[in-house]
Every structure is written in C-alpha cells, then in structure tokens.
C-alpha positions as a printed NumPy array, in Angstrom:
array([[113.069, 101.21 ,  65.683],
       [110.632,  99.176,  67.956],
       [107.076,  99.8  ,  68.396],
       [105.812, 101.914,  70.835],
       [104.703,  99.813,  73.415],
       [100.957, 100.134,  74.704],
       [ 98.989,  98.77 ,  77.663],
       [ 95.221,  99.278,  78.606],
       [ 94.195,  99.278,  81.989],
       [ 90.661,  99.155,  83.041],
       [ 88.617,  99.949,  86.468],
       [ 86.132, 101.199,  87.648],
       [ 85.868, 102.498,  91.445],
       [ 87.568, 105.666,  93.071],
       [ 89.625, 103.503,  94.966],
       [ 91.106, 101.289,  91.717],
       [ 91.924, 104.365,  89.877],
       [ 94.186, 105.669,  92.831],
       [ 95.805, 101.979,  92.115],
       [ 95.943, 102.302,  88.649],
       [ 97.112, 105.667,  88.716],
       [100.248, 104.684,  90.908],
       [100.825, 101.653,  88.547],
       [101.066, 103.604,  85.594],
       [103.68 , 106.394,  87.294],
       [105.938, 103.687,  88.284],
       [105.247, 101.855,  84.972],
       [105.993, 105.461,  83.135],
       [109.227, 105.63 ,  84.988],
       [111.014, 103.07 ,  83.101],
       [109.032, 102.719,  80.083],
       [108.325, 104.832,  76.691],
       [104.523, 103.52 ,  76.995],
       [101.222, 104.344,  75.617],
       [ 98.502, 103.944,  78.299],
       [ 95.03 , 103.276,  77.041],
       [ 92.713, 103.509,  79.908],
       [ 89.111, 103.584,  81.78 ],
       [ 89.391, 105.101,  84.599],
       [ 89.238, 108.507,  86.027],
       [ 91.09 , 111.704,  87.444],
       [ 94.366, 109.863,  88.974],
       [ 94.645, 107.66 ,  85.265],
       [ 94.548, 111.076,  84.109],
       [ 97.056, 112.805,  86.375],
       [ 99.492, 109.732,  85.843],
       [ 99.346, 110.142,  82.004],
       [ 96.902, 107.639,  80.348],
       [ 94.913, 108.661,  77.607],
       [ 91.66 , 108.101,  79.186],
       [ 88.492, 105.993,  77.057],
       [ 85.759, 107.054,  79.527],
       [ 85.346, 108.046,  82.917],
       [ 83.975, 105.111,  84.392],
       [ 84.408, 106.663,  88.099],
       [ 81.988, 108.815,  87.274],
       [ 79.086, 106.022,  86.643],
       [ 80.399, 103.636,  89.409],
       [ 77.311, 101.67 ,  91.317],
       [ 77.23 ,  99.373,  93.724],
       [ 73.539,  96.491,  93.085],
       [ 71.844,  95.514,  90.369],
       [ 69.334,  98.083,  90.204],
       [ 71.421, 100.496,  90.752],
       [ 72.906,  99.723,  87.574],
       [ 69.794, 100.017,  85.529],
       [ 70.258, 103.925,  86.003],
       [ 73.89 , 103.543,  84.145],
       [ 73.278, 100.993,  81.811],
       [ 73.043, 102.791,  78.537],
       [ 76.372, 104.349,  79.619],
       [ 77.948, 101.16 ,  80.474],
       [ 77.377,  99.87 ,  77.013],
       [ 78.5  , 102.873,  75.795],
       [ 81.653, 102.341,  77.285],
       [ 82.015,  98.554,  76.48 ],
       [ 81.433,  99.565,  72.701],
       [ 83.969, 102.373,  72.383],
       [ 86.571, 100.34 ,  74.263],
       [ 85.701,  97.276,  72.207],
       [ 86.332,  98.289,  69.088],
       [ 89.838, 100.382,  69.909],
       [ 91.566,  97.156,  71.818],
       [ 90.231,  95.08 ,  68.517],
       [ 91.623,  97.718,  66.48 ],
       [ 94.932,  98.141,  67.901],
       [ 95.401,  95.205,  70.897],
       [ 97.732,  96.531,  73.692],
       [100.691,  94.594,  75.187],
       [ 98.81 ,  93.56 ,  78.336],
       [ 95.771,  94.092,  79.548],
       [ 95.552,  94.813,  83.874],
       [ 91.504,  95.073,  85.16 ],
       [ 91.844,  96.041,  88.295],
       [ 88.506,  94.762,  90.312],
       [ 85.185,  96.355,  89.203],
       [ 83.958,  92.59 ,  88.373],
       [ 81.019,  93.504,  86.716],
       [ 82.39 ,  94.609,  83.623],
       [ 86.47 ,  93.558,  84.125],
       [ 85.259,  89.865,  83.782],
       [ 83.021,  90.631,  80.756],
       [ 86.445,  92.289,  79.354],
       [ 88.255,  89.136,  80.26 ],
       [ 86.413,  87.36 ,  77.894],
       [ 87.182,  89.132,  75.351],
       [ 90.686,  89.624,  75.776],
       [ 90.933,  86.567,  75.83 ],
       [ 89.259,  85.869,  71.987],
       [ 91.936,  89.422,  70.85 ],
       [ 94.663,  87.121,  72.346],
       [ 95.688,  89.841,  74.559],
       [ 97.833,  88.885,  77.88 ],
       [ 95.585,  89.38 ,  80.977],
       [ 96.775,  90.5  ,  84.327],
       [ 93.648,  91.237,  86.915],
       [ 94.22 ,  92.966,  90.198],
       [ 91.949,  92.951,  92.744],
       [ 89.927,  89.886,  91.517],
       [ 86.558,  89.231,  92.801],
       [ 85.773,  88.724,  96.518],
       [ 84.27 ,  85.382,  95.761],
       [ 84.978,  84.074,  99.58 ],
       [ 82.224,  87.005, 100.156],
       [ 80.176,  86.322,  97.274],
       [ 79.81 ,  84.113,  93.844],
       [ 82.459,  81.199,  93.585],
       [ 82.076,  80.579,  90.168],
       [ 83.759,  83.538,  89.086],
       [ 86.404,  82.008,  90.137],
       [ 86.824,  79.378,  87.972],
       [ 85.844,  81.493,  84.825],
       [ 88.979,  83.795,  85.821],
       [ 91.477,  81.334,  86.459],
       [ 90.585,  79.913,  82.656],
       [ 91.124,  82.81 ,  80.794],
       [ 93.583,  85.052,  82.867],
       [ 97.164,  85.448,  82.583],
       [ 97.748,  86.485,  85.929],
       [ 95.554,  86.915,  89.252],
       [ 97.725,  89.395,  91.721],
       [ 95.505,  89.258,  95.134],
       [ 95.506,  91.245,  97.645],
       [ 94.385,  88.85 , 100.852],
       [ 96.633,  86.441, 101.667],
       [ 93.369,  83.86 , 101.686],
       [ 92.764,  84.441,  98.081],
       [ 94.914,  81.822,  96.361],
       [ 93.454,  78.883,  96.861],
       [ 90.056,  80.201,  95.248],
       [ 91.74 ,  80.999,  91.569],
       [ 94.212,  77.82 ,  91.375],
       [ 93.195,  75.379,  89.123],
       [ 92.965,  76.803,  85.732],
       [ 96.072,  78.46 ,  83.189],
       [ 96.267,  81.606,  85.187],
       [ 99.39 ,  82.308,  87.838],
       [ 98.062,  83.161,  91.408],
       [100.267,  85.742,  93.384],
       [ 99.191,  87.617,  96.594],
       [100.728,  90.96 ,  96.388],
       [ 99.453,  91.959,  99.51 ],
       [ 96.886,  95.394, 100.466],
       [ 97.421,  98.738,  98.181],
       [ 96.572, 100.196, 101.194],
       [ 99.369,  98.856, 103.728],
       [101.89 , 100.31 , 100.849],
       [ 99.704, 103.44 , 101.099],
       [ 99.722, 103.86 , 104.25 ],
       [102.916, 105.149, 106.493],
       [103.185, 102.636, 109.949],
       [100.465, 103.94 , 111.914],
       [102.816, 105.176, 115.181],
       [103.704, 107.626, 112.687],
       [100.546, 109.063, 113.414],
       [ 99.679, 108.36 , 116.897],
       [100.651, 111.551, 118.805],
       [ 99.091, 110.16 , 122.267],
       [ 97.214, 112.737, 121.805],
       [ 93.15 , 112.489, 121.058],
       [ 91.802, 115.834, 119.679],
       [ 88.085, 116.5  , 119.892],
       [ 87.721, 115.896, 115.794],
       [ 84.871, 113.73 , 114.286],
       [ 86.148, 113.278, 110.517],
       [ 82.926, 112.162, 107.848],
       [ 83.886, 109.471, 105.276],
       [ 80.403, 109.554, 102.901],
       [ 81.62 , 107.291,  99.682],
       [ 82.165, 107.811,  95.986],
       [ 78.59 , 106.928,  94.506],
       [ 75.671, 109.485,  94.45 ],
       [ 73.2  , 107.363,  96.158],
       [ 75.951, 106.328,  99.132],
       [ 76.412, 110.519,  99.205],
       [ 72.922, 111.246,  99.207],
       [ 71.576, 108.825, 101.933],
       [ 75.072, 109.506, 104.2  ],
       [ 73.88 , 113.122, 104.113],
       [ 70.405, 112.723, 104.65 ],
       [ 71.616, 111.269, 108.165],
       [ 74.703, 113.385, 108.564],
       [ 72.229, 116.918, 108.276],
       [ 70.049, 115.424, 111.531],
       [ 72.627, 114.289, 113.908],
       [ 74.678, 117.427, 112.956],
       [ 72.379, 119.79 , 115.104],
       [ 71.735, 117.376, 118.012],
       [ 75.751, 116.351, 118.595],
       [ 76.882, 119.836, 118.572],
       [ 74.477, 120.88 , 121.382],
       [ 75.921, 118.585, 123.544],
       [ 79.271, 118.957, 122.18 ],
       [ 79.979, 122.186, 121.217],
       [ 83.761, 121.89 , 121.464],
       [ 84.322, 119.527, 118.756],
       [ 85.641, 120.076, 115.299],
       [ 84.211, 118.442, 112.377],
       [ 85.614, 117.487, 108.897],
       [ 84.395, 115.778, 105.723],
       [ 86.79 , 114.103, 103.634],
       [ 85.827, 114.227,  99.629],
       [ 85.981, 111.117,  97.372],
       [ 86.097, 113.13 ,  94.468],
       [ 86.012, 116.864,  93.657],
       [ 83.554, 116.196,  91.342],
       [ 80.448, 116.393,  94.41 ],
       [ 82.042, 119.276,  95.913],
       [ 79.071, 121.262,  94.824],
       [ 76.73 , 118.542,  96.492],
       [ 78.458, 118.964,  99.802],
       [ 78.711, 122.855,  99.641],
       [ 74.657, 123.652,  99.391],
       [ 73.758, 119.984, 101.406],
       [ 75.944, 121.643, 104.232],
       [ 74.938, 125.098, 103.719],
       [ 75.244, 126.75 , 107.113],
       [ 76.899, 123.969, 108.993],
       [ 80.343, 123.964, 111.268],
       [ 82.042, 121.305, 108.647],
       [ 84.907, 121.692, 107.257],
       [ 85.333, 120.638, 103.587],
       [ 89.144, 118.787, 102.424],
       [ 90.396, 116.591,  99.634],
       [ 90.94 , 113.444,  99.426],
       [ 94.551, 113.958,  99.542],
       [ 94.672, 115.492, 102.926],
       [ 92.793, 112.595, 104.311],
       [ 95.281, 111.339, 106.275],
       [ 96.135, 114.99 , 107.557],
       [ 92.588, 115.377, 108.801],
       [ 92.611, 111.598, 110.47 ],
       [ 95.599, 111.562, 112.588],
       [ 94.424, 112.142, 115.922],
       [ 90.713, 112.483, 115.69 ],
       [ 88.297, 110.818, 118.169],
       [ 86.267, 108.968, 115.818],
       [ 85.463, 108.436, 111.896],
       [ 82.12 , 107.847, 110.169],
       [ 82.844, 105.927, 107.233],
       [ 80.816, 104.963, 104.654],
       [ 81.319, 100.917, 104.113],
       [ 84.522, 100.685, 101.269],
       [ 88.269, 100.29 , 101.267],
       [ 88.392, 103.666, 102.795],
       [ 87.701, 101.541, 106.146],
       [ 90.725,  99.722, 105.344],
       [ 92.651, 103.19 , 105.138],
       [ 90.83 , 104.392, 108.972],
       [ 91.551, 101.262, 110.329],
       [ 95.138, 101.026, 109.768],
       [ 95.028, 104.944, 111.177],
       [ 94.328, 103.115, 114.202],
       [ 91.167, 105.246, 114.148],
       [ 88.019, 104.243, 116.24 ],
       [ 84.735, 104.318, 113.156],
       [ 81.56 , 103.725, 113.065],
       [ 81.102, 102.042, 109.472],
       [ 77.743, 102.741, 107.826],
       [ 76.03 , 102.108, 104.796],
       [ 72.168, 101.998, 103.698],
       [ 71.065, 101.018,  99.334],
       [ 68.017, 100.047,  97.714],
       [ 66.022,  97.775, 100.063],
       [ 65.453,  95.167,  97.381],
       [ 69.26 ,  95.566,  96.861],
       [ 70.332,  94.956, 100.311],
       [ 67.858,  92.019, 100.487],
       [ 69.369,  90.195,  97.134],
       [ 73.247,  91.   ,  98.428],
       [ 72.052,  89.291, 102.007],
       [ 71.078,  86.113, 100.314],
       [ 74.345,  85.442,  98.375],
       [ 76.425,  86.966, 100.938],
       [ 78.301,  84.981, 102.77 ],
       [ 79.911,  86.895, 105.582],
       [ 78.316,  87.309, 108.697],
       [ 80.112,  91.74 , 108.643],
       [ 79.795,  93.805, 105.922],
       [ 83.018,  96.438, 106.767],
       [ 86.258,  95.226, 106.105],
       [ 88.082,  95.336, 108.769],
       [ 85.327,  93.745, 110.795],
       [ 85.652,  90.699, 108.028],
       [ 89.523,  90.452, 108.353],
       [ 89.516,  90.347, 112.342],
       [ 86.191,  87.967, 112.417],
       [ 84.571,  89.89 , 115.177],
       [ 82.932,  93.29 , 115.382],
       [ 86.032,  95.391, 115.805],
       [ 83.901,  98.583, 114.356],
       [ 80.097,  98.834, 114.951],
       [ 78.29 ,  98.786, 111.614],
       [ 75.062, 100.762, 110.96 ],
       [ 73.685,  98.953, 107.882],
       [ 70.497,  99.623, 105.926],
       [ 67.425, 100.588, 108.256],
       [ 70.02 , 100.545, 111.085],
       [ 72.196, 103.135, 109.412],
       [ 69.725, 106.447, 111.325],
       [ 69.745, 109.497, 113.002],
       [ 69.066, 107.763, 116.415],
       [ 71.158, 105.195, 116.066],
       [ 74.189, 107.037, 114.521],
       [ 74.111, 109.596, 117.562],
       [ 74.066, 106.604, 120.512],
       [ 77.208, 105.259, 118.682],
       [ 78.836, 108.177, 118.48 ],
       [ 78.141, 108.857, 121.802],
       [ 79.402, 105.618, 122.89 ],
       [ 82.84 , 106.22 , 121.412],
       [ 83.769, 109.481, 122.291],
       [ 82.935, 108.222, 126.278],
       [ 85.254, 105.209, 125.84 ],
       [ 88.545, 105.706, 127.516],
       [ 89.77 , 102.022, 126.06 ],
       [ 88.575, 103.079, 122.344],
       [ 91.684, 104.636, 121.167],
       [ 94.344, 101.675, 122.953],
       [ 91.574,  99.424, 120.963],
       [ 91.312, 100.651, 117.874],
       [ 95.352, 100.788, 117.799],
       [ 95.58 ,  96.806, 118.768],
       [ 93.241,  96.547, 115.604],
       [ 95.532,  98.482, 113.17 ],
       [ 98.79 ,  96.47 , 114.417],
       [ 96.796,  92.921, 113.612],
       [ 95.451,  94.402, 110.44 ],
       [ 98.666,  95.649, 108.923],
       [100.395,  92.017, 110.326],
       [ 97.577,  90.264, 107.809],
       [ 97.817,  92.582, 104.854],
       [101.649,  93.396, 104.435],
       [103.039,  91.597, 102.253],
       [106.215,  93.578, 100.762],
       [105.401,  96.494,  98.503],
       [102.425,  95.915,  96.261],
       [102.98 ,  98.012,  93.672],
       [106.551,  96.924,  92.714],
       [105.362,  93.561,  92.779],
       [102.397,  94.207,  89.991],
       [104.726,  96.22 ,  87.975],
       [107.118,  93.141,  87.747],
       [104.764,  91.024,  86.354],
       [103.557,  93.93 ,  84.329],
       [107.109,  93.923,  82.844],
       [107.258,  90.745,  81.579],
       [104.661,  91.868,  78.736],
       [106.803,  95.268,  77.657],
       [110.432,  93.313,  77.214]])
C-alpha cells in the first residue's frame, strides 16, 4: 500500500485562508490527503488539521507585530519541529511574507518542494525578496500579470495564475440590476486595530448621515465571526445591520456606495462594479516607515491596477469623521458614479482574468502527490 500522502499549507490573512481553503476542497476531491495547515476557520471547514490559527494574530507594520511576537514564535516552533519530523509532499505559502519567506528557508534545508502563492508585492515594496524567493522556491504562481519578470532568474518556475478574486467573483452584469438602492454597505478589515480605528470613525458619521438621510439602509459586512461581539456592543443602538462574510456579495449588489477598509476586499467591491470610498488609518510611526519604502503613488488596489484615483482613499490622518461624511456625500449626489464605477470593474476583470486560478494551482500542486 502507498503512503498516505501529506501536504502543509501555510498563511496567514483572512483573505489567504479563503484561498487555501478552496485549494484544499478541490485538492480533497481527487486525493486521499493529509492536510497539515496554519491557517484559520475556512482550512478548517475544508478539512486540514489545523497547527495554529494564525488569522487570529494577523498584523499589518512592524510594531504592530511586537504585540504578537511571542505568539508568532510560538507558531514557528510548533510548526518547525512537526514538518522536520514528518516533511509533507509539498509545501504551498500562500502570501503572508513575513513569516512564509522565513518558512521558505527552511523548507528549503528539509528538502521539501515549495510552491508560494501570492508572493510578495515587491513592485510595491522590497525587491530583494525577490531574488531570495526565486532561489529557493519550487514554484511562484502570481496573481498580476506584471509579476513575472520580478521572480525570473533563479531555480524557481514563474506562472501567473491570474486574481482568486476574478474566479470568485460571478461577471459583474450578473449583479447590476440598473437599479441603485439607497444601501451604504461597511467593509472594516480583519485586524483589531483596522476594526477599532474604522469604528471609532464609523460611530461619528453614523448620527450626522442619517439626519440628512434618513431613508437609507445600512449594512456591515464581518471579516470573521470571531469580532461579532466587538461590533454588537460598538454598535449598540445603531440602524446597522450585522451579515457574514458569506452574504457579502448579497448585501453589495446594488448598493450606492461601500466603505472599505484598504485590502483585497477592494478587489472583491470593485469588480461589484461598486462605487467605495477606501480607507485605512495605523500607527503613525507605521504609516511613516511604509511611506518611505513604498513605492506606489495609491495605496487601494484597484486605484494601483488602473494608475489613477478610480476610488478616493482616506488614509491615515485623512481617514476622519469630516472627511469621510464630504465623500460620502459626494457619491451618493453623483449621477455618473454608478456608469463609472462599472467602466472600472470591466477594465479590472480584463487585467486580472486569467483562466480559473484555482485549477491552475492545483495542477502544479499535483505534480508533488503522483
């Protein structure tokens, strides 16, 4: 009889363990596999026996991380020593650089295969990372069409698999009823400190939009279950209604506007053809570290994949009450918004399809489990 055959899979973000869950269904279709993984709920759901829930200690800056960082190596050690014990087949990190490359490395010295989706945005920020994971890699599946040239080089194959998110995501006609309802939907992030400031803001333009607009509906779209508590007593009292992540494309299709907390999940509005306001405010000393290496002139995505300011961002000190209201305001009074914002989702789809991602990962996947 042959040995079972085991892969681990590793991320970090809300976002990558939607990704990794859907891997490891499709992978589970057609394979008797044991799935070591870090992760969180949807690894879970999709049948991996989970190390550590590393959604649930996600941060975004380096001092940030100093609040996790005895967890962190908590989770490095425990994983350590189980892929040194028993090494999987392959190996797929899915982003989360900060500790996917460190885990690179030492796959690498195990001798276990190495496929990383999502690599590094190093056309945003550090180039070198580049080079260090086109050495030791196996495989870099990207998912902007852009990418390639940044990992050749070095023993690793370069694919572009194009977005998750354009396989996620149904065309967006589908949704676009031609008809506008008065419905503001919140997007506030995955990370406590992205929660807490969003709501901060969120509590004092609450009061002063619905006295001028007292016909609107409002919705907030959870990340995770796991801050549903958070939201309940932060909101205590206010017209919002609560959903789950999974109805978030329910509670999008045909709402006026979106307030989305800077992340993939302005990919996901975008493509809605969904007019947004992206916002996002961290640690100042954060912010002013991540503006010297950065090297894009936008911060939300879809404003860096159309090179122009598609979506107005609110960023750091910018990202308050005053300024949130005047740019809601602005939207919701644009008759061209919606015929705009649908031009957008066409061009961004055109630049981020690129057949069906998932199938294509899984291929290469494949070749380790034969």
């Amino acid at each position: 009889m042959k040995p079972k055959k085991s892969i681990f899979i590793s991320t970090g973000e809300i976002s990558g363990d939607f990704y990794a869950g859907e891997i490891i269904k499709r992978l589970k279709e057609r394979y008797d596999l044991e799935v070591l993984a870090l992760g969180g709920e949807c690894v879970v759901q999709a049948g991996a026996n989970l190390i550590y829930d590393t959604t649930a200690i996600a941060t975004f800056g380096f001092f940030e991380l100093l609040t996790t960082l005895r967890q962190w190596k908590i989770v490095w050690n425990k994983t350590a020593k189980i892929l040194k014990c028993s090494p999987p087949s392959v190996a797929i990190l899915i982003d989360n650089p900060g500790f996917n490359l460190r885990m690179v490395r030492l796959c690498h010295q195990i001798g276990i295969p190495i496929i990383y989706f999502i690599p590094p945005q190093v056309w945003v920020w550090n180039r070198r990372r580049a080079a260090l994971l086109s050495r030791y890699a196996d495989w870099i599946l990207t998912i902007f069409p852009w990418e390639d040239n940044y990992f050749k080089g070095g023993q690793a194959q370069v694919k572009w698999v194009g977005h998750p998110v354009a396989s996620k995501i149904p065309h967006f006609n589908t949704f676009n009823s031609n008809i506008t309802t008065k419905k503001i939907v919140f997007l506030p992030g995955s990370r406590r400190k992205e929660i807490d400031e969003y709501l901060k803001i969120l509590k004092k333009v609450l009061a002063d939009f619905m006295n001028q607009h007292p016909d609107y509906d409002f919705f907030l779209v959870l990340a995770s279950e796991r801050y549903k508590n958070i939201f309940e007593k932060q909101l205590s009292g206010l017209p919002i209604n609560l959903k789950k992540r999974e109805d978030l494309y329910q509670v999008l299709s045909g709402s006026s506007l979106s307030v989305s907390c800077s992340g993939t999940i302005t990919l996901e509005v975008a493509m809605m053809g969904i007019p947004q306001i992206i916002v996002y405010r961290l640690s100042n000393l954060t912010y002013f570290l991540a503006r010297l290496f950065l090297k894009k002139r936008f911060i939300g995505l879809p404003n860096i994949l159309l090179n122009r300011e598609a979506c107005p961002e609110l960023i750091q000190n910018d990202f308050n009450s005053e300024n949130l209201l005047q740019a809601m305001e602005k939207i919701i009074n644009d008759s061209l918004i919606e015929s705009f914002a649908q031009r957008n989702a066409q061009e961004i789809r055109k630049t981020l399809t690129h057949g069906d991602t998932y199938s294509q990962v899984v291929e290469v996947i494949e070749n380790y489990l034969r």
